[in-house]
Biopython code that builds the backbone (N, CA, C, O; Angstrom):
import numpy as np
from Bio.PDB.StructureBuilder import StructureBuilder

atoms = [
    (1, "UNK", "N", (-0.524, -7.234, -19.991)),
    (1, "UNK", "CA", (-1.774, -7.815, -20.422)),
    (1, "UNK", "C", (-2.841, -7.536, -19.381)),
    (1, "UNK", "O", (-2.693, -7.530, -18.159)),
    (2, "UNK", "N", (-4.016, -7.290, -20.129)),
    (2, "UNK", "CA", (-5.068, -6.950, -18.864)),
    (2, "UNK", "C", (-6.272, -8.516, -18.785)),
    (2, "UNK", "O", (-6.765, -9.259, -19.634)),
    (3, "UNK", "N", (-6.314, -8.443, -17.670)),
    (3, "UNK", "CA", (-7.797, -9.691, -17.377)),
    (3, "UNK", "C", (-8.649, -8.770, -16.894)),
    (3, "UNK", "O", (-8.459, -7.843, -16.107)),
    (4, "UNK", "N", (-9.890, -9.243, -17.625)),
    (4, "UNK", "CA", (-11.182, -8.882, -17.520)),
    (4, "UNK", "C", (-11.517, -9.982, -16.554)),
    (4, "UNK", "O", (-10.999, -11.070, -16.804)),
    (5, "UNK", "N", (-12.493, -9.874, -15.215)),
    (5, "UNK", "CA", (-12.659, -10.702, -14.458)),
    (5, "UNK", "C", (-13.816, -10.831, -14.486)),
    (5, "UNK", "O", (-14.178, -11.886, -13.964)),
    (6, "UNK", "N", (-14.924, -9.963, -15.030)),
    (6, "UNK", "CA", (-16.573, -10.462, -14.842)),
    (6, "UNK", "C", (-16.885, -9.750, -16.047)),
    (6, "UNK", "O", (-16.269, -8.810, -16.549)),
    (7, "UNK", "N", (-18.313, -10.540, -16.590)),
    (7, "UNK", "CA", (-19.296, -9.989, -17.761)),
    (7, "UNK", "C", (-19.211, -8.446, -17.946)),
    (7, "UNK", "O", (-19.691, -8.067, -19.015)),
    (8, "UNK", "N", (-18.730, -7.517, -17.177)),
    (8, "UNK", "CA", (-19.119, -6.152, -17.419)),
    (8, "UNK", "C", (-18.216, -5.456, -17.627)),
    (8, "UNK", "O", (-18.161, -4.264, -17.928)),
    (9, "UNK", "N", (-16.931, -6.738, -17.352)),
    (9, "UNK", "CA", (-15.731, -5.732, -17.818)),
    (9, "UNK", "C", (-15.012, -4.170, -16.625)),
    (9, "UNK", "O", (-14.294, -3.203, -16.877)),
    (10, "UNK", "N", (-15.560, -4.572, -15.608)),
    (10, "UNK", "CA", (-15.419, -3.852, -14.412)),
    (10, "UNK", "C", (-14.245, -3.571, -13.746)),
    (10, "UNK", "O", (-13.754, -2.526, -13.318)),
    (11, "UNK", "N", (-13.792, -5.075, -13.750)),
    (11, "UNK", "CA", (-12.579, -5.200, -13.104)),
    (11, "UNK", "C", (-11.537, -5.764, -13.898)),
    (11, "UNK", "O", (-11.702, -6.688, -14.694)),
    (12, "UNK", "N", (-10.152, -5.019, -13.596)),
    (12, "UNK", "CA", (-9.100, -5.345, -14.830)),
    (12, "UNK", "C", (-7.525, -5.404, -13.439)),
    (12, "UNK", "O", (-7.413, -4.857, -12.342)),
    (13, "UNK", "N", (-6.751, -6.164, -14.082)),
    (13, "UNK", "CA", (-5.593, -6.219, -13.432)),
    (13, "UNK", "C", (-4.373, -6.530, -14.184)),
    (13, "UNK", "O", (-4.258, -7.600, -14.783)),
    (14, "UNK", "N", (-3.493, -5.668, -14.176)),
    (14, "UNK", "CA", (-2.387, -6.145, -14.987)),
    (14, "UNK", "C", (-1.687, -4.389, -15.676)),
    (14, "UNK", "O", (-1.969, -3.239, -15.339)),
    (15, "UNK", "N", (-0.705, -4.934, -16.740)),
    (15, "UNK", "CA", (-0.774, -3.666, -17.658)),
    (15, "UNK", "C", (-0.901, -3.653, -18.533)),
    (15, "UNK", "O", (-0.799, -4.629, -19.277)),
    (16, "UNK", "N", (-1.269, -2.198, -18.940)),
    (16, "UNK", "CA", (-1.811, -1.776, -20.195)),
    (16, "UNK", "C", (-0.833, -1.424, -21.338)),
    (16, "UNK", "O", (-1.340, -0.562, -22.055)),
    (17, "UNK", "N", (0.325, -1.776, -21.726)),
    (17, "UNK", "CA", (0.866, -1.539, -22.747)),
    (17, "UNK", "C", (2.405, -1.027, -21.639)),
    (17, "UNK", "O", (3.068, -1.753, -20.898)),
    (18, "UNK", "N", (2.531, 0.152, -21.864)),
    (18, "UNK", "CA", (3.440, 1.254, -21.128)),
    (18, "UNK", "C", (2.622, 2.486, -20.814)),
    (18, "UNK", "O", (3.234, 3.529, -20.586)),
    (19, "UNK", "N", (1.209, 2.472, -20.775)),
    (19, "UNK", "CA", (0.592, 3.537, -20.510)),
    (19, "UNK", "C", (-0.097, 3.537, -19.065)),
    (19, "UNK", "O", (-0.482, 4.612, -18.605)),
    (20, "UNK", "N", (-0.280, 2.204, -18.252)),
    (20, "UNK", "CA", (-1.115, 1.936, -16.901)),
    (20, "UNK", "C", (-1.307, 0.897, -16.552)),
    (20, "UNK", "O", (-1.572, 0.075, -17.430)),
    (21, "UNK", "N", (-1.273, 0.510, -15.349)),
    (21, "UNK", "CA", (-1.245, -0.344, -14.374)),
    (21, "UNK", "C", (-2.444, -0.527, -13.620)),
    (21, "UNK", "O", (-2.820, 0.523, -13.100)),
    (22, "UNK", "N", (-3.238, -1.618, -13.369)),
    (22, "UNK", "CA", (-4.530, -2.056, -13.204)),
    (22, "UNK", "C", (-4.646, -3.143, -12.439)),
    (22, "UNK", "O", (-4.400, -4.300, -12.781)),
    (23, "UNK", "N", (-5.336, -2.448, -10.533)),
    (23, "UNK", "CA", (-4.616, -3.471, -9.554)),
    (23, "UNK", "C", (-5.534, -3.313, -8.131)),
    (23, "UNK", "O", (-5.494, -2.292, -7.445)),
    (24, "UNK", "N", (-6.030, -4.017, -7.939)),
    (24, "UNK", "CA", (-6.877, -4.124, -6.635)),
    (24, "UNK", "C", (-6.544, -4.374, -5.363)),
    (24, "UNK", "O", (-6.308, -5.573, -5.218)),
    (25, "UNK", "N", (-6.392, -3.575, -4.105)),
    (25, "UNK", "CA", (-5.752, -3.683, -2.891)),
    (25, "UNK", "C", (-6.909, -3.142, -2.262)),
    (25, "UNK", "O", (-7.511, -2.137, -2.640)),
    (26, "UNK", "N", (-7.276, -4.078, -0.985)),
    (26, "UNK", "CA", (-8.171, -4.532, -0.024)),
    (26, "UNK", "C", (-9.407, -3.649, -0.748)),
    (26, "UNK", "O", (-9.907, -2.596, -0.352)),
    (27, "UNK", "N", (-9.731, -4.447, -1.958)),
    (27, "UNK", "CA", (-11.136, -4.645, -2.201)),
    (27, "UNK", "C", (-11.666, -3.382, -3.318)),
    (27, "UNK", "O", (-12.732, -3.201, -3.906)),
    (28, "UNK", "N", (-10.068, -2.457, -3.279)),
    (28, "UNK", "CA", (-10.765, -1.011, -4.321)),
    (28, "UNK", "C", (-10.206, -0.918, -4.836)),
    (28, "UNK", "O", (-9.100, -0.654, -4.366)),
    (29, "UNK", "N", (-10.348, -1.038, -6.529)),
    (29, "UNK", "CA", (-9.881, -1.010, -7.694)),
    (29, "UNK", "C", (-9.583, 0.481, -8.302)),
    (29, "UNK", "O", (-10.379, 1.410, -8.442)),
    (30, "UNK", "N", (-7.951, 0.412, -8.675)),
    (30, "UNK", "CA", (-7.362, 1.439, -9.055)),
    (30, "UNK", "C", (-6.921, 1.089, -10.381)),
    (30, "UNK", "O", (-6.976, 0.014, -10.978)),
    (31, "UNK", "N", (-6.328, 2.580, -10.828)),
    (31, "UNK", "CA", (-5.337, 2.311, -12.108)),
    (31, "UNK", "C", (-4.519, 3.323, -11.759)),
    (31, "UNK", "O", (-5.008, 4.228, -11.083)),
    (32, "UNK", "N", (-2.850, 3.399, -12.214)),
    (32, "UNK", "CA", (-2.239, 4.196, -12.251)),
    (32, "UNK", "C", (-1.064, 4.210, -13.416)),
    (32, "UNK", "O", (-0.765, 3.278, -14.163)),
    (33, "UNK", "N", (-0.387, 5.757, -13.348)),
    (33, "UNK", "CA", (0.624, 5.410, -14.105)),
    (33, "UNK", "C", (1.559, 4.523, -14.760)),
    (33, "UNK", "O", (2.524, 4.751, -14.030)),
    (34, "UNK", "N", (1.870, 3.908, -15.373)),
    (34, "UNK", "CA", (3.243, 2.829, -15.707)),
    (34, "UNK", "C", (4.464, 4.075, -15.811)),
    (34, "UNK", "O", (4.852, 4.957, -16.577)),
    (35, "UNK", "N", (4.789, 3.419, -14.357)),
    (35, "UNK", "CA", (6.315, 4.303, -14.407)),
    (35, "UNK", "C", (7.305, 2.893, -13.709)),
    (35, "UNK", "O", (6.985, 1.916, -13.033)),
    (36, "UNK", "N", (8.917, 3.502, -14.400)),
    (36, "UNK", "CA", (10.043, 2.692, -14.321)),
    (36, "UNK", "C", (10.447, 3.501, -13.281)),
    (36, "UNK", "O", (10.866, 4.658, -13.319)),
    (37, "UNK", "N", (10.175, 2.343, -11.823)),
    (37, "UNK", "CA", (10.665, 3.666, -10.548)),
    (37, "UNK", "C", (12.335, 3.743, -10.547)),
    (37, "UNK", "O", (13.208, 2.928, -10.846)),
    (38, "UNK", "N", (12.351, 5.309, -9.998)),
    (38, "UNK", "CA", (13.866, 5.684, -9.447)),
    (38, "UNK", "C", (14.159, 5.258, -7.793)),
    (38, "UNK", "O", (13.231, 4.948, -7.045)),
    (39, "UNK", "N", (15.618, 5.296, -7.347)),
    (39, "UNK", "CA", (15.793, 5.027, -6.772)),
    (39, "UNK", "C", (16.923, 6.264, -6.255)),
    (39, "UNK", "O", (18.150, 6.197, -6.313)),
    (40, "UNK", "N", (16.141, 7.314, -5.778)),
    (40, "UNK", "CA", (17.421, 8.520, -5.150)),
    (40, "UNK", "C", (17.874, 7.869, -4.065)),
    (40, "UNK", "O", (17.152, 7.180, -3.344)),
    (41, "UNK", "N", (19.092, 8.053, -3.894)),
    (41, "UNK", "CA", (19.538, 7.926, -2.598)),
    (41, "UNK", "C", (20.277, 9.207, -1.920)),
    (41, "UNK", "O", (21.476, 9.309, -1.660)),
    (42, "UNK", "N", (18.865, 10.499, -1.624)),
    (42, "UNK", "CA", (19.773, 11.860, -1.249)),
    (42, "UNK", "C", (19.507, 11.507, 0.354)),
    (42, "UNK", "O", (18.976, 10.555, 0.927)),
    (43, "UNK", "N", (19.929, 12.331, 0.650)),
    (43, "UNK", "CA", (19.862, 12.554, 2.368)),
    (43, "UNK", "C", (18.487, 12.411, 2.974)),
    (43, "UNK", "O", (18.131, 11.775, 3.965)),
    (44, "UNK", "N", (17.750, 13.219, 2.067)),
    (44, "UNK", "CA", (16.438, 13.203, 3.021)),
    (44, "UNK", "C", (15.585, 12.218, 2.856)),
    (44, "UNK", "O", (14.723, 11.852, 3.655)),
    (45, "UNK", "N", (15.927, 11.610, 1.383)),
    (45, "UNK", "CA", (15.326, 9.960, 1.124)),
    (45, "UNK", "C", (15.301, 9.163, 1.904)),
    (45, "UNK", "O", (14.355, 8.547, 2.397)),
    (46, "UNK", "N", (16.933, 9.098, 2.160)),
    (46, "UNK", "CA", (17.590, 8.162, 3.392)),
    (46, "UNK", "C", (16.597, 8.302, 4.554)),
    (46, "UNK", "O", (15.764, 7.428, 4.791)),
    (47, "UNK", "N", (16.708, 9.392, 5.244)),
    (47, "UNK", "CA", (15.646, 9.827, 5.973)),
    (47, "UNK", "C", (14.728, 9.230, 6.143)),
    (47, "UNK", "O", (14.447, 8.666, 7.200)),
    (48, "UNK", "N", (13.954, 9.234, 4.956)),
    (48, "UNK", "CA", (12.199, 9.237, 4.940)),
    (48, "UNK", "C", (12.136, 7.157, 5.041)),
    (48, "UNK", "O", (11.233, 6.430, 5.454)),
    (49, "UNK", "N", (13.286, 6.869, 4.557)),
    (49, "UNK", "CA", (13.616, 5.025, 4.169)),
    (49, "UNK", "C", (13.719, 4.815, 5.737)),
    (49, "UNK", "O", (13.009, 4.048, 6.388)),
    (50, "UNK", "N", (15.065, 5.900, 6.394)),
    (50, "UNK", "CA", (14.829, 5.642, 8.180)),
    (50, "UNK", "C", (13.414, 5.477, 8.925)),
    (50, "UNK", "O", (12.899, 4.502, 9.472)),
    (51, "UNK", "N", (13.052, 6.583, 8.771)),
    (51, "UNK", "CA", (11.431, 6.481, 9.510)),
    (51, "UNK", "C", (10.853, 5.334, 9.236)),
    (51, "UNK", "O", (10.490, 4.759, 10.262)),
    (52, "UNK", "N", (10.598, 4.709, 8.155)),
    (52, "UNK", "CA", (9.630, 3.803, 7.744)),
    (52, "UNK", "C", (10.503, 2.666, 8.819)),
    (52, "UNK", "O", (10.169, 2.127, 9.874)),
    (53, "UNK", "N", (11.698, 2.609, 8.033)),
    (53, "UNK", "CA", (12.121, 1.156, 9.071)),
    (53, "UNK", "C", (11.795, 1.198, 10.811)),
    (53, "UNK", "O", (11.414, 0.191, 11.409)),
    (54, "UNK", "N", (11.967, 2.246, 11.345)),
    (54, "UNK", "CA", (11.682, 2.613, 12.762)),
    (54, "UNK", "C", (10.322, 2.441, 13.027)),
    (54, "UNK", "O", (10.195, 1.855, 14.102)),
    (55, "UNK", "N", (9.031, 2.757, 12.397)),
    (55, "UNK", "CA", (7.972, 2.894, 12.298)),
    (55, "UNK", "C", (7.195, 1.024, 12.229)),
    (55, "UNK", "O", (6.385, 0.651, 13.077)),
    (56, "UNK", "N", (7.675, 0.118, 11.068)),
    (56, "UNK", "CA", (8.144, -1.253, 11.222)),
    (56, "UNK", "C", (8.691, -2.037, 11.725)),
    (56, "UNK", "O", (8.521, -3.250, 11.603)),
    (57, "UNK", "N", (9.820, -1.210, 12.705)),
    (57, "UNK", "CA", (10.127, -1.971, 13.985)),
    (57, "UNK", "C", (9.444, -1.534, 15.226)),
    (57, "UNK", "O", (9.782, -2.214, 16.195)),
    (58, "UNK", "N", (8.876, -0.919, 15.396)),
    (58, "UNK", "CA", (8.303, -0.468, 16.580)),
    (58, "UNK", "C", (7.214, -1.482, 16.843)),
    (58, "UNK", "O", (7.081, -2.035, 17.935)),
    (59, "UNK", "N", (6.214, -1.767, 15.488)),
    (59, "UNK", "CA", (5.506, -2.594, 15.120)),
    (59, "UNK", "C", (5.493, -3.753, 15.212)),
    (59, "UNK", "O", (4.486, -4.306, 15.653)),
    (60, "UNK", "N", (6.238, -4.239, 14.954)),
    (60, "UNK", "CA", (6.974, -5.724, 15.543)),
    (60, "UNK", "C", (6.970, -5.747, 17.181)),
    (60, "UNK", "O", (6.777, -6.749, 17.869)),
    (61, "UNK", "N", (7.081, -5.167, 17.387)),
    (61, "UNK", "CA", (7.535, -5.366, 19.056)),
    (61, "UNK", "C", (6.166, -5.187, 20.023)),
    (61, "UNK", "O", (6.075, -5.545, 21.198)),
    (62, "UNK", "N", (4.907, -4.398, 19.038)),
    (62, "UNK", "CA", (3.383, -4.163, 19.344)),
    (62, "UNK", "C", (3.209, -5.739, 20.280)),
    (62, "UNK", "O", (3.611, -6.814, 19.834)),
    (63, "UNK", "N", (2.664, -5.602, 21.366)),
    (63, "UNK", "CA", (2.055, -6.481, 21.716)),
    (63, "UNK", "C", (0.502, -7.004, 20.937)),
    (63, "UNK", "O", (-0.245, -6.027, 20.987)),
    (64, "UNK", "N", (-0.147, -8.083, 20.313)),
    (64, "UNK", "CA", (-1.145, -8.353, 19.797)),
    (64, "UNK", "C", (-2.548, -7.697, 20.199)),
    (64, "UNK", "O", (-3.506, -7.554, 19.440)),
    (65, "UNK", "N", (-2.460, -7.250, 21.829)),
    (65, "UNK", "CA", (-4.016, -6.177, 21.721)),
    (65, "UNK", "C", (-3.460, -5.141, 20.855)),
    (65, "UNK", "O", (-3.777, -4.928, 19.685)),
    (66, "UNK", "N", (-2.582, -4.511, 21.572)),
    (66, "UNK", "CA", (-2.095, -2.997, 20.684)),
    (66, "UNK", "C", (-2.225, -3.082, 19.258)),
    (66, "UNK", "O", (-2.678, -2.145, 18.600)),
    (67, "UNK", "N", (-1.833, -4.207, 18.736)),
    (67, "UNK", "CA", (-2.172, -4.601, 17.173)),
    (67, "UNK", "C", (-3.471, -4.714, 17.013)),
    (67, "UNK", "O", (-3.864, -3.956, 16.127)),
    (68, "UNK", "N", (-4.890, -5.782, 17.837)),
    (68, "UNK", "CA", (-5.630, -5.485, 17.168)),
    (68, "UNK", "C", (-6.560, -4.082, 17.145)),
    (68, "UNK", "O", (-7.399, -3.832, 16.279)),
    (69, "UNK", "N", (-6.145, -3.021, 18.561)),
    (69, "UNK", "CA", (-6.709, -1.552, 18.439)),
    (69, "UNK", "C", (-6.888, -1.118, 17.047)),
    (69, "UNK", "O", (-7.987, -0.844, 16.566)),
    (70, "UNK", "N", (-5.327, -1.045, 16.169)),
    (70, "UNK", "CA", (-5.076, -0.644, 14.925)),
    (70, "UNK", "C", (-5.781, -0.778, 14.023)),
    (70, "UNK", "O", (-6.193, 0.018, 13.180)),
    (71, "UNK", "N", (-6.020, -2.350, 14.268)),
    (71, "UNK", "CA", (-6.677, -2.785, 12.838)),
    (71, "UNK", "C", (-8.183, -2.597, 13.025)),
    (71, "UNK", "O", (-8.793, -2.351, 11.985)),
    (72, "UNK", "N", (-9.088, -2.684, 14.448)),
    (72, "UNK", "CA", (-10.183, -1.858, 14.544)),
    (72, "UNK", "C", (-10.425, -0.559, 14.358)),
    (72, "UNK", "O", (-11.584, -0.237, 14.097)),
    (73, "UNK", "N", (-9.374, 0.486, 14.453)),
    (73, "UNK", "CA", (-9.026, 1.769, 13.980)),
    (73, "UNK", "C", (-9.365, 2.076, 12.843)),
    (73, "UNK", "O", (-9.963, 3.094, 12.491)),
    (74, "UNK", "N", (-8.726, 0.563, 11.747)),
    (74, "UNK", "CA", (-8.598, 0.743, 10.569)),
    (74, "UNK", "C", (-9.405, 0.685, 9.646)),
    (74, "UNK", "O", (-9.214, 1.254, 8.572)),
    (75, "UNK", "N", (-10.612, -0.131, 9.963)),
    (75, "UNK", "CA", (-11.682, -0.960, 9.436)),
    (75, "UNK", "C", (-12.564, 0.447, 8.217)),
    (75, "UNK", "O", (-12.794, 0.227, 7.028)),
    (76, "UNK", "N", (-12.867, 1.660, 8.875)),
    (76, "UNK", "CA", (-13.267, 2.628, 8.267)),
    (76, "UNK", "C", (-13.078, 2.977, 6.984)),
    (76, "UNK", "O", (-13.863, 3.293, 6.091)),
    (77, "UNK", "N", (-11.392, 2.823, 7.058)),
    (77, "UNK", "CA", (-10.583, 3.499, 6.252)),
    (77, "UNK", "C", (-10.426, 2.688, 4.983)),
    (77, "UNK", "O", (-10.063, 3.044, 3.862)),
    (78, "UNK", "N", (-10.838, 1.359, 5.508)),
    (78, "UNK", "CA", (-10.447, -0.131, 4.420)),
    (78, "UNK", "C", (-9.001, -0.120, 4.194)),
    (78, "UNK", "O", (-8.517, -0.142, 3.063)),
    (79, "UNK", "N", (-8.145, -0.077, 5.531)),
    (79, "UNK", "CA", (-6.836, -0.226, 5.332)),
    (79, "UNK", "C", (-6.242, -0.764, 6.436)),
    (79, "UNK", "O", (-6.952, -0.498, 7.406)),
    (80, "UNK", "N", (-5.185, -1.456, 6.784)),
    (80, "UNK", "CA", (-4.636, -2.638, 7.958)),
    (80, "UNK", "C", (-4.067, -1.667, 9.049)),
    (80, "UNK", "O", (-3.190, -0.821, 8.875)),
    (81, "UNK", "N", (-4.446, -1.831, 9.704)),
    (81, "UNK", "CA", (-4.088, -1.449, 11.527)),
    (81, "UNK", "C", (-2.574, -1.204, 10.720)),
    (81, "UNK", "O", (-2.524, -0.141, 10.101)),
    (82, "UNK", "N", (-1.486, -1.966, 10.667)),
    (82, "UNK", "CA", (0.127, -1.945, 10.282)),
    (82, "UNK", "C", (-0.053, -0.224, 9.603)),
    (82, "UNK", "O", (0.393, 0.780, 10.157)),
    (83, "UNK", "N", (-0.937, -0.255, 8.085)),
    (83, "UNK", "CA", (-0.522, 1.264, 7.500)),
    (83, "UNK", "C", (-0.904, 2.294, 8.173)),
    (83, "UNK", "O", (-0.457, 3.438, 8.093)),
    (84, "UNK", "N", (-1.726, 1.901, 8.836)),
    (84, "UNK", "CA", (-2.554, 3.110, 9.865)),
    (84, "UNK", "C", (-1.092, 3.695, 11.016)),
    (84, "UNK", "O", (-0.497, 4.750, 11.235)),
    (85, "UNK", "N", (-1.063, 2.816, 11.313)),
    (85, "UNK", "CA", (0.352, 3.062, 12.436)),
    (85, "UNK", "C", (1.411, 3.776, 11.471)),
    (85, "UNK", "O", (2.135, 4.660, 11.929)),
    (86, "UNK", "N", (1.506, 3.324, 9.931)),
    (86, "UNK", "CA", (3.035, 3.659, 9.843)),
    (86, "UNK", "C", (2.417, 4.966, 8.976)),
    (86, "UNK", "O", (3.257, 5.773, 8.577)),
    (87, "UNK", "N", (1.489, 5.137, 8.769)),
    (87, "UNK", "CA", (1.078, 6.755, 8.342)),
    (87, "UNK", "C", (0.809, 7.289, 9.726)),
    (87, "UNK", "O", (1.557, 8.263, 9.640)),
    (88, "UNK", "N", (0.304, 7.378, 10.925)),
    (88, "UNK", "CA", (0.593, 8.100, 11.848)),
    (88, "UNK", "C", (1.835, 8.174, 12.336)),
    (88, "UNK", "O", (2.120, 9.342, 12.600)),
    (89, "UNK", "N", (2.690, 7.419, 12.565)),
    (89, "UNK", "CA", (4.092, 7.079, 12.736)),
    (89, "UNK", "C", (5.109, 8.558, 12.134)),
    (89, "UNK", "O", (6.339, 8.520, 12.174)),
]
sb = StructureBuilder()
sb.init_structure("model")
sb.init_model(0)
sb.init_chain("A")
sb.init_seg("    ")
for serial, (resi, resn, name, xyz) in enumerate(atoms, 1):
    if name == "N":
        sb.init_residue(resn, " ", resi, " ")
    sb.init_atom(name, np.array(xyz, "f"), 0.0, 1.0, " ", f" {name:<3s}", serial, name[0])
structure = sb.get_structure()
């Protein structure tokens, strides 16, 4: 189901049937596919699932300046110091 949130019909969130997905993250409104995700579990998946966890623990252990560098880093991009790190990561 979709919500219309203002008079103009601008902003929508939710889904659209089985055809799209309608969803706002830090402030910019997207739509995308409706897909039923897979779940490979090949080698290099594994992999790519490793990095992220390493990349999230490293993060954790950030002392709070080092954290807020990130998120001043991030401000440009309109995205959190955390993704900034784990896409350079």
């Amino acid at each position: 189901m979709v919500k219309v949130t203002n008079v103009f019909g601008d902003e929508y969130s939710g889904k659209v049937g089985n055809s799209g997905v309608f969803a706002k993250w830090k402030g910019r409104q997207y739509r995308r596919k409706y897909v039923i995700p897979a779940n490979p579990r090949t080698p290099k998946q594994q992999e790519v699932r490793s990095s992220f966890d390493n990349a999230v623990q490293l993060w954790k252990e950030f002392l709070q300046p080092m954290k807020k560098n990130y998120n001043f880093l991030a401000v440009p991009k309109q995205i959190s110091g955390f993704n900034m790190w784990v896409s350079r990561y």
